[in-house]
C-alpha atoms as one frame of an Amber mdcrd trajectory, in Angstrom:
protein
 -59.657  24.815  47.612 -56.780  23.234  46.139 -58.789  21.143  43.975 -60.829
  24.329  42.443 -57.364  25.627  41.719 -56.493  22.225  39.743 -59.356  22.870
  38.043 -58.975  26.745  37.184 -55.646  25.910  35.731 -57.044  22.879  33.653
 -59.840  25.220  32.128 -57.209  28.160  31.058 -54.652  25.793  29.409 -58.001
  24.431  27.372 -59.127  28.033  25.764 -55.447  29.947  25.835 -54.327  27.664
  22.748 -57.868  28.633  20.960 -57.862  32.428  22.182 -54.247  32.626  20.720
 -54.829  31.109  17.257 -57.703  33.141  17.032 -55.383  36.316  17.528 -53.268
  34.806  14.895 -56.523  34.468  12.725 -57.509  38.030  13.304 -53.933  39.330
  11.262 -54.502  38.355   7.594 -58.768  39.387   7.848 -57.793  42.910   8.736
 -55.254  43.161   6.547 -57.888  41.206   3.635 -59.670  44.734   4.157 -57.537
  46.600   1.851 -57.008  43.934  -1.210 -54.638  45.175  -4.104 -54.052  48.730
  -1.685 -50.215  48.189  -2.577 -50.180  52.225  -3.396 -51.870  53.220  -0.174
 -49.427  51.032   1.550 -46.448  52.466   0.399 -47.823  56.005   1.363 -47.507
  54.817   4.649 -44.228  55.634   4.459 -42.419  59.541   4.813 -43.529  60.783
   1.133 -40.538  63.088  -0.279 -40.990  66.264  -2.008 -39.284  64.228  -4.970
 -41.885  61.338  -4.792 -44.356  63.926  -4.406 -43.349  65.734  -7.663 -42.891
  62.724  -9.467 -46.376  61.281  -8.477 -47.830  64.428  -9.648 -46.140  64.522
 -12.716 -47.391  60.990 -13.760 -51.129  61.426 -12.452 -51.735  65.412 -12.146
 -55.322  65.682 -14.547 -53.654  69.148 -15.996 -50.479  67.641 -17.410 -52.437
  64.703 -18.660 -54.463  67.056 -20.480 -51.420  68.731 -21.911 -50.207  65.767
 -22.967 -53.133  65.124 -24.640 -53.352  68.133 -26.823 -49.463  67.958 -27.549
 -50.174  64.442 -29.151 -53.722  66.447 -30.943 -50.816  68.812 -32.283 -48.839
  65.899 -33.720 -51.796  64.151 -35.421 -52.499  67.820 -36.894 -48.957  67.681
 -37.965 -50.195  64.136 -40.035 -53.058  66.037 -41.689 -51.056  68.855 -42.815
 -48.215  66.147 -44.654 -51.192  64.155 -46.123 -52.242  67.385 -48.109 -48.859
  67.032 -50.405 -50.247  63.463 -51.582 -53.037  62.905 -54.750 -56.664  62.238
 -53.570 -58.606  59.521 -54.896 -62.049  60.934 -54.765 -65.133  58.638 -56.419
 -68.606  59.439 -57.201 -72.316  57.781 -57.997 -75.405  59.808 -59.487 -78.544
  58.629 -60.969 -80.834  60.970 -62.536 -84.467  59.937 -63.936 -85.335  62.638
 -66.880 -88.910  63.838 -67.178 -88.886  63.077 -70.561 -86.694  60.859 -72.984
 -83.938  63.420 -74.579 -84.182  63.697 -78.518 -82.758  66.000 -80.957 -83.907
  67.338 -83.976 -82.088  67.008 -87.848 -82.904  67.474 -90.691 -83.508  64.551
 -93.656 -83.461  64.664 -97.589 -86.560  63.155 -99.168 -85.403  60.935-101.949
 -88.431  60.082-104.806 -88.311  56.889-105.045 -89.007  56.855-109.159 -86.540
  58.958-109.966 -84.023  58.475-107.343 -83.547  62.589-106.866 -83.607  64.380
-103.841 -87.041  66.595-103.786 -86.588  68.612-100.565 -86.102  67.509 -96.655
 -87.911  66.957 -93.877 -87.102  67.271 -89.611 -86.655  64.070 -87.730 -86.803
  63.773 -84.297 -83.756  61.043 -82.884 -83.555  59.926 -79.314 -80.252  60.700
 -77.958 -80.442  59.162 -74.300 -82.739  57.367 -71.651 -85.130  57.902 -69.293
 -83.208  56.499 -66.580 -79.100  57.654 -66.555 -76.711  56.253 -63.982 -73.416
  57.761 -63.596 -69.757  56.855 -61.698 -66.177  57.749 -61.588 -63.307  57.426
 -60.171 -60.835  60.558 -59.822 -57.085  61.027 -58.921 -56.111  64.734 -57.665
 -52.649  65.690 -57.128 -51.955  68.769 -56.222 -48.840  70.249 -58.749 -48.598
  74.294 -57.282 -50.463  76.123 -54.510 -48.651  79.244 -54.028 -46.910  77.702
 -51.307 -50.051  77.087 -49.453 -49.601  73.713 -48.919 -46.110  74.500 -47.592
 -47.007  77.307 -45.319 -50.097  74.924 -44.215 -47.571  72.265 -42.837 -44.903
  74.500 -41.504 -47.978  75.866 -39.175 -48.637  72.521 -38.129 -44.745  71.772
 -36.969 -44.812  74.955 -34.956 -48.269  74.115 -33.716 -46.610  70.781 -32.685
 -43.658  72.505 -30.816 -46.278  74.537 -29.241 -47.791  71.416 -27.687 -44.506
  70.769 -26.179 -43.627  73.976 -24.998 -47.302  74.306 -23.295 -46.849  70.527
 -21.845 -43.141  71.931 -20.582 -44.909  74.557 -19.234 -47.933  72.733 -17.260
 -45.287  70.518 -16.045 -43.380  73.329 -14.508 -46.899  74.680 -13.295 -47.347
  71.355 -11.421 -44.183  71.198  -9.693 -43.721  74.343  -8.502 -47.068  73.786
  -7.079 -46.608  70.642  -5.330 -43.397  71.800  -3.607 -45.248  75.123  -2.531
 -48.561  73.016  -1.267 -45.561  70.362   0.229 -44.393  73.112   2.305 -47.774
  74.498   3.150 -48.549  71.157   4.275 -45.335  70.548   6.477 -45.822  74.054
   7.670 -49.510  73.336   9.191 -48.457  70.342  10.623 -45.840  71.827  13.029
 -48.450  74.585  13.747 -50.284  71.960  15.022 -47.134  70.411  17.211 -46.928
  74.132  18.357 -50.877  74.846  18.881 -50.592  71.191  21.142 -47.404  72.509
  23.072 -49.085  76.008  23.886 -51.896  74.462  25.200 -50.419  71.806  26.873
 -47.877  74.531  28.807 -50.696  76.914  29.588 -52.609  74.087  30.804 -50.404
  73.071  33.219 -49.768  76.831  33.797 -53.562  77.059  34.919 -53.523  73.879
  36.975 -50.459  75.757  38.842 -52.271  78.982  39.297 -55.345  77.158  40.555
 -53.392  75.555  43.197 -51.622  78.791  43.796 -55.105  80.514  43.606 -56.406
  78.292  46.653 -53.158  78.713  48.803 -53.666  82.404  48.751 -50.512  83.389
  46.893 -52.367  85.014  43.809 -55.066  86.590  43.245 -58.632  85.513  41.742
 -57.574  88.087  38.306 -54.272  86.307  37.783 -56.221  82.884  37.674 -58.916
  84.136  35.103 -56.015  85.154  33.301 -54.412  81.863  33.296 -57.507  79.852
  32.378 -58.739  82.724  29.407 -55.254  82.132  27.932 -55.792  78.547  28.100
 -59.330  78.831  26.190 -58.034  80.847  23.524 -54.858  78.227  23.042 -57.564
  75.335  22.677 -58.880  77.556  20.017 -55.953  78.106  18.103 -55.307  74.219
  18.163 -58.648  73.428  16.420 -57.932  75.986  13.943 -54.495  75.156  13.328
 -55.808  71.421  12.983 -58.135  73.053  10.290 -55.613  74.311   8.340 -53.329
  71.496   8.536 -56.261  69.211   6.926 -56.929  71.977   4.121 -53.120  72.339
   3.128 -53.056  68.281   3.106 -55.983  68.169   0.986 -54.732  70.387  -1.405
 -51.669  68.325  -1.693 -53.790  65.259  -2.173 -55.469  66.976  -4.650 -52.191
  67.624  -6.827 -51.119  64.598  -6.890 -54.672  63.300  -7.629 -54.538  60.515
  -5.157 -57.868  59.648  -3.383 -59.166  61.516  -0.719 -59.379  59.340   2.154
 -55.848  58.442   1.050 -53.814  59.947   4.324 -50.003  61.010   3.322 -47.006
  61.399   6.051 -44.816  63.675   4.618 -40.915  63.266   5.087 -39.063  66.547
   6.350 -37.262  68.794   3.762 -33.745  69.604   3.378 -31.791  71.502   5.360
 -29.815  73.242   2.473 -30.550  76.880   2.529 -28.122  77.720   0.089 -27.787
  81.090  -1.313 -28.938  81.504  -5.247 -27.059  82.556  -8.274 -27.216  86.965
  -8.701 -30.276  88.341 -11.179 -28.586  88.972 -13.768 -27.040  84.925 -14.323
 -31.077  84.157 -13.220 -32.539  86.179 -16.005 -30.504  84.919 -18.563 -30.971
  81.403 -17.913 -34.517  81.962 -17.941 -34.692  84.093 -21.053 -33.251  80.536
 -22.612 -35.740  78.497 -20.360 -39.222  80.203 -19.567 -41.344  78.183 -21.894
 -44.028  81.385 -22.145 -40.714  83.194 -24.074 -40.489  80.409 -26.108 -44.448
  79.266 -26.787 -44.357  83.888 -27.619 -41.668  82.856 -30.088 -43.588  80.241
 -31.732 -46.761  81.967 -31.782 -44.664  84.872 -34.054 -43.458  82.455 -36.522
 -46.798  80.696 -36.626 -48.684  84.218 -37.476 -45.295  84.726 -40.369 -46.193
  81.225 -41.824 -50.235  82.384 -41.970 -49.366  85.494 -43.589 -47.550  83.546
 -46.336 -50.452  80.900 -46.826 -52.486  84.222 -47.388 -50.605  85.309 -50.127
 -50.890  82.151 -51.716 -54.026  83.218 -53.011 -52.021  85.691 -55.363 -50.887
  82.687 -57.186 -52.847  80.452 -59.541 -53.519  76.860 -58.217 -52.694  74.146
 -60.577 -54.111  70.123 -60.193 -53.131  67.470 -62.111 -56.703  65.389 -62.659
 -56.921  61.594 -64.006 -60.959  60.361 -64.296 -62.139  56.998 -65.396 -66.347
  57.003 -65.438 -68.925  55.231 -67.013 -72.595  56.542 -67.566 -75.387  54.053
 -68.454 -79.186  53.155 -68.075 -78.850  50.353 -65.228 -77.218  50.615 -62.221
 -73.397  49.354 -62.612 -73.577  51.961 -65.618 -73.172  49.276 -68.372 -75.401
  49.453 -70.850 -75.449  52.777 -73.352 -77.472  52.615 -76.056 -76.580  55.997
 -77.617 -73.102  56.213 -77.092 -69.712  54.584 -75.457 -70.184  53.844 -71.860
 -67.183  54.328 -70.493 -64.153  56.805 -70.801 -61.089  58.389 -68.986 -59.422
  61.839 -69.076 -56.429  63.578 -67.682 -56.188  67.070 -67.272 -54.793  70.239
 -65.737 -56.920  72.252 -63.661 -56.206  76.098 -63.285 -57.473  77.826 -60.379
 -57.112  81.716 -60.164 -58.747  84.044 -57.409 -58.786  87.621 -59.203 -61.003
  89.643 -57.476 -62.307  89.191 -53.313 -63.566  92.747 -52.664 -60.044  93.165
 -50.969 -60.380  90.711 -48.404 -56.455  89.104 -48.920 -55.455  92.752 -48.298
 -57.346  92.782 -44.819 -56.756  89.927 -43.640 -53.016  90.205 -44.787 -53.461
  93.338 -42.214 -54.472  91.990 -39.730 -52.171  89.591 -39.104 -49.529  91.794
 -39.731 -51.219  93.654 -36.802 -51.364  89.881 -34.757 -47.396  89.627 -35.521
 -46.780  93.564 -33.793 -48.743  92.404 -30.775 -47.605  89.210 -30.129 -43.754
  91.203 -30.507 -45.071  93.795 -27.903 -46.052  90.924 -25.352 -42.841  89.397
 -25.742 -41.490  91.869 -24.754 -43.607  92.296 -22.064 -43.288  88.704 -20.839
 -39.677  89.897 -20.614 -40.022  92.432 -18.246 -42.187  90.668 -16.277 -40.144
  87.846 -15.846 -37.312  89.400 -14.654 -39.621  91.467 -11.684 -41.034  88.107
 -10.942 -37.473  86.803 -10.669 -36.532  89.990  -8.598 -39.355  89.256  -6.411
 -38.680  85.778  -6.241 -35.394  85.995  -5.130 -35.793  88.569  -2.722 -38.225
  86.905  -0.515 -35.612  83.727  -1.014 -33.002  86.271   0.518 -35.595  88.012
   3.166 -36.304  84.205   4.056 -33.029  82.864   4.640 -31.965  85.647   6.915
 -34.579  85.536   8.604 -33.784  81.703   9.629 -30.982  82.963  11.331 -32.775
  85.390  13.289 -36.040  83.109  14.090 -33.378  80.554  15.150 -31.776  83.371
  17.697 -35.282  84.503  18.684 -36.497  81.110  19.588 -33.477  80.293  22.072
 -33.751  83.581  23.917 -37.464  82.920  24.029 -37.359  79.781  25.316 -34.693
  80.899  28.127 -37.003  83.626  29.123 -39.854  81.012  29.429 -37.860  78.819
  31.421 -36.679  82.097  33.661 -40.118  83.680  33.664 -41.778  79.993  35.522
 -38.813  79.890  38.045 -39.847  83.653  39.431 -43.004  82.248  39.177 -42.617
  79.219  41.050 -40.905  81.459  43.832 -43.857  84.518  43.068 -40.775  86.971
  41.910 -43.166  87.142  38.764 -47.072  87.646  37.399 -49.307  84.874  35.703
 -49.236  88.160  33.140 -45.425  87.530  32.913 -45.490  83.636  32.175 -48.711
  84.336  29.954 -46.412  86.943  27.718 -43.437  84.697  27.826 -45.730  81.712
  26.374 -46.874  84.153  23.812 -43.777  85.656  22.712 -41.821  81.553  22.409
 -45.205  80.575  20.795 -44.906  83.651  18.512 -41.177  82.765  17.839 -41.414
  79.104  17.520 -44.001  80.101  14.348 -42.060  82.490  13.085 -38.963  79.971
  12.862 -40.905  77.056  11.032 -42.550  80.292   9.010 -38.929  81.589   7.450
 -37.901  77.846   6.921 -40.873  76.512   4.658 -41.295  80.186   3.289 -37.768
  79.877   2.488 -38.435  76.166   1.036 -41.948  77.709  -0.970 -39.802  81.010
  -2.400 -37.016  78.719  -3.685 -39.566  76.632  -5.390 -41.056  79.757  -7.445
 -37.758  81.143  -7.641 -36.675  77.739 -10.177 -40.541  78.654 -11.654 -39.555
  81.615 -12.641 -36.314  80.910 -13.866 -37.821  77.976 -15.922 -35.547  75.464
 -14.637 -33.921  74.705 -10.981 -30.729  77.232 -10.625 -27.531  75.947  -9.452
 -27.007  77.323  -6.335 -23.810  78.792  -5.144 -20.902  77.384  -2.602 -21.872
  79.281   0.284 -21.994  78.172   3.811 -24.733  79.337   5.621 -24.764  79.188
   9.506 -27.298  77.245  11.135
């Protein structure tokens, strides 16, 4: 006996050096699994609501394609300026005639005896080939355009501004968003903490009314009861579950992170701060809301279109210098009937007169563009401010009703914990622990409910305002 113990012991101190170093093995091959995941990593880690927005901001697909037609709006801007400088346009033609060109003139006939002229007689003389090649060379600049040109580039600056104030206003888009879908998400999770808890309390409710059930104490309804309320509390859990995964997704979505990518996302503040008054919140967004000012733009850019129209009331003069050559071979060298090459400046004139009235129309209708545009401004005004209104007052309705949910939930738990001890001593009903459950399961939702609707309201309260309001100095209890 002793001697097989001898031996046990020699056998384990053999393999527990190899069994250990091939634990320590096991550590860098699971984490070789991931290689380069460096992002996924750090998403281990709580994910703020600032993190969040700034991830968002950087890889969102809808602010990348903003920012991609603000710098399309900027190159446009480029085209526009390049119209002020000459053109240096240059052209090639050959042309084979059907038939050598001639023309006819008329000679005196001399006599030869006398040396007088005796009449005349037509001669045909060949003034070109068969075979013509032709090239120049051509410098346009552009000297007046009835302020065309001007008007043209002036467009394209406030089409530039407009791909600002339309990246401005996806990026405000985004945010608000993210912190609305943040909340969402933190919202479904504790759902889920509450869904578990329910069923978890009922559970053990059940498990008591069984045993209570079997001593005789209650009867055979109040047990049904018990175990029915426990059912429909599994129920809710796998729901709740369900939402929590579709608000997470949605998240993931925003930021544009991978979809097997999980997030843990960090609690929000506790400031529940009261907002500025309406009025201050209108103003600042009447100077903010980037739809007021992209309405603003879109005015001046129909102004500057009606003045390119009535450029056409004005002439358009060109300043034109040519150098060409025409020839019978191919570099346009060789001109038997005349000089070969030759140059030229001029001044072109260019004067619509007559279009059937079509500058008048279309002056018209942009005139008619320009009274529209002014009539949704001022719609966009009066919407704002209602959305601010409404904004606001579910940021109000919200952070009063903290207070109360807070209130609600403490008396609820109390008469939970009251409702089991008269229980426990059958003073009270499984009915009468079921509706206690119910009503601290009702307020524990409602609580989380006011604080992340509260959270989700502020967020498209600083939407609608255009930028985040400074909130006033105002305690708040709780």
């Amino acid at each position: 006996m002793k001697a097989t113990r001898i031996a046990c012991c020699l056998v384990l101190a053999m393999f527990l050096p190899a069994w250990s170093l091939a634990g320590q093995k096991q550590v860098p091959a699971a984490a070789g699994r991931h290689p380069g995941h460096q992002a996924e990593s750090s998403l281990q880690e709580p994910l703020t609501v600032d993190r969040a927005v700034e991830r968002a901001l950087s890889n969102n697909h809808l602010i990348r394609a903003a920012a991609e037609r603000s710098r399309a709006a900027v190159e446009a801007l480029g085209t526009a300026r390049s119209d002020f400088y000459p053109k240096l346009v240059g052209t090639y033609r050959y042309t084979r005639l059907g038939q050598e060109p001639f023309m006819y003139w008329n000679a005196y006939v001399v006599n030869p005896a006398t040396g007088t002229i005796t009449g005349t007689r037509q001669v045909e003389a060949p003034v070109g080939t068969l075979d013509n090649f032709h090239w120049d060379i051509s410098l346009i600049q552009p000297l007046f355009t009835g302020f065309a040109l001007q008007s043209r580039y002036a467009m394209a600056k406030t089409g530039k501004a407009l791909g600002r104030v339309s990246l401005a206003r996806a990026r405000a888009d985004i945010v608000c968003q993210v912190k609305v879908a943040f909340s969402r998400a933190l919202l479904t999770e504790k759902l889920v903490l509450i869904s578990e808890a329910a069923e978890k309390s009922l559970r053990a409710h059940a498990e008591k009314a069984r045993a209570f059930f079997d001593q005789g104490l209650i009867p055979y309804n109040d047990l049904l009861q018990a175990q029915v309320a426990l059912s429909e509390a599994t129920q809710q859990k796998v729901e709740a579950r369900a939402r929590a995964e579709v608000a997470k997704a949605a998240l993931v979505n925003l930021l544009a992170l991978d979809d097997d990518q999980s997030l843990k996302l960090a609690e929000l503040s506790e400031d529940l701060a009261a907002p500025p008054e309406p009025d201050e919140l209108i103003s600042m967004a009447a100077a903010s809301r980037p739809e007021l000012e992209a309405l603003r733009l879109a005015v001046r850019k129909v102004e500057l279109a009606i003045d390119m129209v009535n450029s056409s009331n004005y002439p358009q003069l060109s300043l034109v210098a040519s150098y060409g050559q025409d020839g019978r071979n191919w570099r346009a060298t060789d001109n038997p009937h005349r000089n070969s090459y030759n140059s030229s400046i001029s001044i072109q004139a260019r004067w619509t007169l007559f279009e059937g009235g079509k500058t008048r129309s279309e002056q018209a209708r942009l005139k008619h563009e320009k009274k529209a545009l002014l009539q949704q401004q001022e719609n966009a005004r009066r919407a704002i401010a209602l959305e601010i209104k409404d904004a606001l007052a579910r940021v109000k309705t919200a952070r009063t009703n903290v207070d109360t949910a807070r209130q609600a939930l403490a008396k609820a738990r109390e008469n939970l914990r009251i409702t089991k001890l008269r229980y426990d001593q059958q003073m009270a009903t499984s009915t009468d622990v079921l509706d206690a459950s119910t009503r601290l399961t009702r307020a524990r939702v409602g609580f989380f409910r006011a604080i992340y609707g509260f959270h989700a309201a502020r967020a498209e309260l600083e939407r609608a305002v255009g930028k985040s309001p400074q909130t006033r100095s105002e305690d708040h209890a709780g």
